[in-house]
C-alpha positions as CSV (number, residue, x, y, z in Angstrom):
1,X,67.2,120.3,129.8
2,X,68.0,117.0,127.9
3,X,69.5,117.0,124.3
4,X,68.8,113.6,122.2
5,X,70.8,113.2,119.0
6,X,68.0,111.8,116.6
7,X,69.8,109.1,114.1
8,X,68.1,107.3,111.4
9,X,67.4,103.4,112.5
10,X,69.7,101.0,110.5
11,X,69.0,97.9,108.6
12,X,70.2,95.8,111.9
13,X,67.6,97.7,113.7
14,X,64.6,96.4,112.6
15,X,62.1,95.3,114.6
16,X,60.8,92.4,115.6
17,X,57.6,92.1,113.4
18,X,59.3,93.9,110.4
19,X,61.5,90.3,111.3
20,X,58.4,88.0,111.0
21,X,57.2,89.4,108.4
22,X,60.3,89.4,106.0
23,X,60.3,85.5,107.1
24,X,56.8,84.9,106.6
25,X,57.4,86.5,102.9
26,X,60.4,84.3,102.4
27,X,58.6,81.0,103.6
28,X,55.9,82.4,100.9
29,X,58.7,82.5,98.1
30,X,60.3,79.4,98.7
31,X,56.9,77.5,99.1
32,X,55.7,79.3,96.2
33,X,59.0,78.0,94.3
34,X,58.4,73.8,96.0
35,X,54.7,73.9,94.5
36,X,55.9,75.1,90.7
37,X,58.5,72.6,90.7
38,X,56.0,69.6,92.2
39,X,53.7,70.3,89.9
40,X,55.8,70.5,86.9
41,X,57.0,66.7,88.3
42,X,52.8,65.7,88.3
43,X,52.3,67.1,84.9
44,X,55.5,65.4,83.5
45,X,54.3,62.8,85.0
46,X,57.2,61.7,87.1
47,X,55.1,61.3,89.9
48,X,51.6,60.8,90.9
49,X,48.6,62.5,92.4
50,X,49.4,60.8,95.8
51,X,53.3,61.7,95.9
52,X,51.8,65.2,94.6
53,X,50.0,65.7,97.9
54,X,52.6,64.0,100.2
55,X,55.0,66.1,98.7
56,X,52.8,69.5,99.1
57,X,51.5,68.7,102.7
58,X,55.7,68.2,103.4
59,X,56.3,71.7,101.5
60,X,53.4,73.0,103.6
61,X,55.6,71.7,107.4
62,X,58.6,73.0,105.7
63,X,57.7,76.4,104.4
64,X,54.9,76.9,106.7
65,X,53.6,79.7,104.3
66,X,51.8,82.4,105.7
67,X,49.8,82.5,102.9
68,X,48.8,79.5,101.7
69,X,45.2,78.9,102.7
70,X,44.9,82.0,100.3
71,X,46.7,80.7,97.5
């Protein structure tokens, strides 16, 4: 007969999609945060519709939200 000792996982234990997802949420935040801030730039208008969009589709390769078709 075989005893186990059952131990509660710890926070280093996670696993690997619990991983992707907590960066895929992150990516979300910060990209989240890089749109408010561009488009508080257009609307002051310290920049213009084009460097709006060049700056989004460069927020878009950085964060690479997860969720920004949705948003």
């Amino acid at each position: 007969m075989q005893v186990m000792k059952v131990t509660s996982p710890t926070d280093d234990s996670k696993t690997p999609a619990v991983k992707y997802m907590e960066e895929n949420l992150i990516g979300d935040l910060n990209y989240y945060r890089a749109e408010k801030l561009t488009k508080k730039l257009l609307e002051k208008g310290l920049i213009t519709e084009r460097q709006y969009g060049l700056l989004m589709d460069e927020n878009k390769r950085t964060f690479r939200p997860f969720l920004a078709e949705i948003m």
